[in-house]
C-alpha positions as CSV (number, residue, x, y, z in Angstrom):
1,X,-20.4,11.8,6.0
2,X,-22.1,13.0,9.0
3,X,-20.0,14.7,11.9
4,X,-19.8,13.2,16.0
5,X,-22.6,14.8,17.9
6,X,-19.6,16.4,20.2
7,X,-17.3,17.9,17.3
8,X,-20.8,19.4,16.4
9,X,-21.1,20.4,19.6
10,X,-17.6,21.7,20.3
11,X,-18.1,24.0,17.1
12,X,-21.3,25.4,18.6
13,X,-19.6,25.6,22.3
14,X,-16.6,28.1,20.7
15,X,-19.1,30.0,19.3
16,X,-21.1,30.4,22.3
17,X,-17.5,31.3,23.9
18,X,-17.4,34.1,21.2
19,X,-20.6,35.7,22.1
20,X,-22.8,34.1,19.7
21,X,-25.8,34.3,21.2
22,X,-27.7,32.2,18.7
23,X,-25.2,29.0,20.2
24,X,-26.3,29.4,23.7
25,X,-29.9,28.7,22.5
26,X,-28.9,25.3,20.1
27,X,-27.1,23.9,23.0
28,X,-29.9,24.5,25.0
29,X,-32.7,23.5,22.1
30,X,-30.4,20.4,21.5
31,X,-30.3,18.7,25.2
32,X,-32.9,20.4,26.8
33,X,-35.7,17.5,26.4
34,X,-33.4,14.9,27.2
35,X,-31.7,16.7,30.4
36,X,-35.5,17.8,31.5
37,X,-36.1,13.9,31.6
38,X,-33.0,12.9,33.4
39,X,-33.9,15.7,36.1
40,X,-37.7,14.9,36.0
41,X,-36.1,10.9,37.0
42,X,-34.7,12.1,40.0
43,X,-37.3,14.6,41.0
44,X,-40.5,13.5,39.7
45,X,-43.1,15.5,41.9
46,X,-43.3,19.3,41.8
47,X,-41.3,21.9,39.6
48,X,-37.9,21.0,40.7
49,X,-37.1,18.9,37.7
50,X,-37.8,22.4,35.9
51,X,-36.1,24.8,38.2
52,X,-33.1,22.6,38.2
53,X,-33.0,22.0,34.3
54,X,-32.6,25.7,34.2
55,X,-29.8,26.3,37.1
56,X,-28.2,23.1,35.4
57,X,-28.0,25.3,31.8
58,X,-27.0,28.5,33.8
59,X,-24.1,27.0,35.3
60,X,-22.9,25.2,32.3
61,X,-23.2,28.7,30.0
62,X,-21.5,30.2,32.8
63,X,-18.6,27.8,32.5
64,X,-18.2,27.4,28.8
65,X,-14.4,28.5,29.2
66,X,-13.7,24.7,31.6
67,X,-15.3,23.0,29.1
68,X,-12.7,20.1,27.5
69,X,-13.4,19.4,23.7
70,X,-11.5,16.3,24.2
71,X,-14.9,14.9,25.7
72,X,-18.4,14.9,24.4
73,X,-20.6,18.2,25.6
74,X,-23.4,15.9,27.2
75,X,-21.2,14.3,29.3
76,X,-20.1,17.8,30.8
77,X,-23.6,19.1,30.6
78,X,-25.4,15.7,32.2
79,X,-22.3,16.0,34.8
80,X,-23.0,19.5,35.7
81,X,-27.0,18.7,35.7
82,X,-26.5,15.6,38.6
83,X,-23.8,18.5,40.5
84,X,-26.9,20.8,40.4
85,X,-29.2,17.6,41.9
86,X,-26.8,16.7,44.5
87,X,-26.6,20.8,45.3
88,X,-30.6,20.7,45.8
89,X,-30.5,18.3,47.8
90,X,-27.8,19.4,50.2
91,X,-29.8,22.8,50.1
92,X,-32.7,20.8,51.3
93,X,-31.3,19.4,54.0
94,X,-29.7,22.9,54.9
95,X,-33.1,24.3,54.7
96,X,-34.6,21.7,57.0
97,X,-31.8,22.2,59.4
98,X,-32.4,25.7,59.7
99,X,-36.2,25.1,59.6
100,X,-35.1,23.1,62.9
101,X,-33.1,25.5,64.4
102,X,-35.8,28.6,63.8
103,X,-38.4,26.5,64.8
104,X,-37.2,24.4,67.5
105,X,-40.4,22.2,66.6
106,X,-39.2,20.6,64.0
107,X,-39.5,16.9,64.2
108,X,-39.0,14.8,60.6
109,X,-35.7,13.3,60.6
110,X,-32.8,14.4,58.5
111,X,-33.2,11.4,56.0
112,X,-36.6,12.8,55.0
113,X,-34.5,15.4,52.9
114,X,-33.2,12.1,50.5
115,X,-36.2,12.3,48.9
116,X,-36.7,9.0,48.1
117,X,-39.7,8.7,47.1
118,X,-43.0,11.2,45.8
119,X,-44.3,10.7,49.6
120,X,-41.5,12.3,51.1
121,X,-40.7,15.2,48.9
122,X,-44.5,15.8,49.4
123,X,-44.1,16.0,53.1
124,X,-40.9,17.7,53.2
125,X,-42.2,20.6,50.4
126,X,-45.0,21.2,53.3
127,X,-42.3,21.5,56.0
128,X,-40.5,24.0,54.0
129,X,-43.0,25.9,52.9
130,X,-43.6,27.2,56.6
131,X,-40.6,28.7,56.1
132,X,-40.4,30.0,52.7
133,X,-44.4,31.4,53.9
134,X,-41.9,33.3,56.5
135,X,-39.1,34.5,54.7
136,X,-42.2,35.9,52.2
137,X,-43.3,37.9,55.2
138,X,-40.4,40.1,55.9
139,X,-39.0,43.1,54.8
140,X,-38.0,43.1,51.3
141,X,-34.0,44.4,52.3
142,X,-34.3,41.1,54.6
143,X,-36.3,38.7,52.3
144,X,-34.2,39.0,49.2
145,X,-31.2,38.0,51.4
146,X,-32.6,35.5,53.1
147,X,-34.0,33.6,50.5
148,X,-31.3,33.5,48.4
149,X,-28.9,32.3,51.6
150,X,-31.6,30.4,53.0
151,X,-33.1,28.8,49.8
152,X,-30.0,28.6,47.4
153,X,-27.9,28.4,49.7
154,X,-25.9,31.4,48.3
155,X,-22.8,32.6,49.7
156,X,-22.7,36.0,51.6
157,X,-20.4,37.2,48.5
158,X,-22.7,35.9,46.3
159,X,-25.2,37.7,47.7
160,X,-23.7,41.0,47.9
161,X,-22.8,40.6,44.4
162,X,-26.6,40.0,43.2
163,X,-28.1,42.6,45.5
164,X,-25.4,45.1,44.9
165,X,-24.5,45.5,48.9
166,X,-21.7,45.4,50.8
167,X,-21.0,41.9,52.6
168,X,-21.2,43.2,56.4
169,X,-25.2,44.7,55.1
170,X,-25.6,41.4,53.8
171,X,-24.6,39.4,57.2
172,X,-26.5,41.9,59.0
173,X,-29.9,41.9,57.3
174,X,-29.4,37.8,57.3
175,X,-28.6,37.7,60.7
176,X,-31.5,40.3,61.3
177,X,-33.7,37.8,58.8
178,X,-33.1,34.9,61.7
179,X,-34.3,36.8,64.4
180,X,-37.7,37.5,63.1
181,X,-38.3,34.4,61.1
182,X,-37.0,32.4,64.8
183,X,-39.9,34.3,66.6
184,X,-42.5,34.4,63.9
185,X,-42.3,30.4,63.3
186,X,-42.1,29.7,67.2
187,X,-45.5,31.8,67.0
């Protein structure tokens, strides 16, 4: 008699929970493929499918402890993986507006960020990467900052815990970060 897919999977969840190391890796060996294709759906051109396939498995091993046994492990995983699209995209759009308001030149609309279609994403990954070419530029106490508030959109806690600095350095070096990335792109 074989077992559910998700009992299976709730066994090798608790032992992840544990500290089994081993059970991170066959939950991630087990849905890996078929999450990469989902992501690689929505996000066809560029590494993004990737990069979010990754943050997507981060944030679910993270959260072992929320996840209900009463429902199947895919459907919390694939749930947490279209949370982590919908993130990206938001962060997009964040980046573009800042792009805008740095810039001041900025002229593609808003709903360029949708990414709709290959054409788009194209166009907007140029846009952006006048930015990220900037934020590679400064300082690294200001560029590790910036691009983890301007580019994940991380939150100034966030930050200061990853960096290991107090919030108030963290606001200051971002808010320092704007200032020379506002005259270096009006440049």
């Amino acid at each position: 008699m074989h077992e559910k897919p998700h009992i299976n999977d709730n066994k090798i969840v608790n032992q992840a929970i544990a500290g089994d190391e081993t059970a991170f890796w066959q939950l991630m060996n087990r849905y890996k493929e078929s999450l990469f294709a989902y992501m690689q759906h929505k996000f066809p051109v560029g590494d993004a499918a990737e990069d979010l396939l990754l943050i997507a498995f981060d944030k679910a091993f993270r959260s072992l402890e929320r996840y209900n046994p009463q429902f199947a492990f895919s459907t919390w995983l694939y749930t947490i993986a279209d949370n982590t699209c919908i993130d990206y995209v938001r962060k997009k759009k964040i980046l573009a507006q800042e792009f805008h308001r740095l810039s001041q030149s900025f002229d593609l609309n808003e709903a360029l960020f949708i990414y709709s279609n290959p054409e788009t994403e194209l166009i907007a990954s140029q846009e952006c990467a006048l930015l990220l070419h900037s934020i590679n530029k400064l300082k690294p106490i200001y560029r590790d900052p910036a691009r983890l508030r301007f580019l994940f959109d991380y939150a100034y806690e966030e930050i200061a815990k990853a960096l290991s600095i107090p919030q108030g350095t963290v606001k200051t070096r971002i808010h320092r970060a704007k200032e020379i990335l506002s005259k270096d792109l009006k440049q």
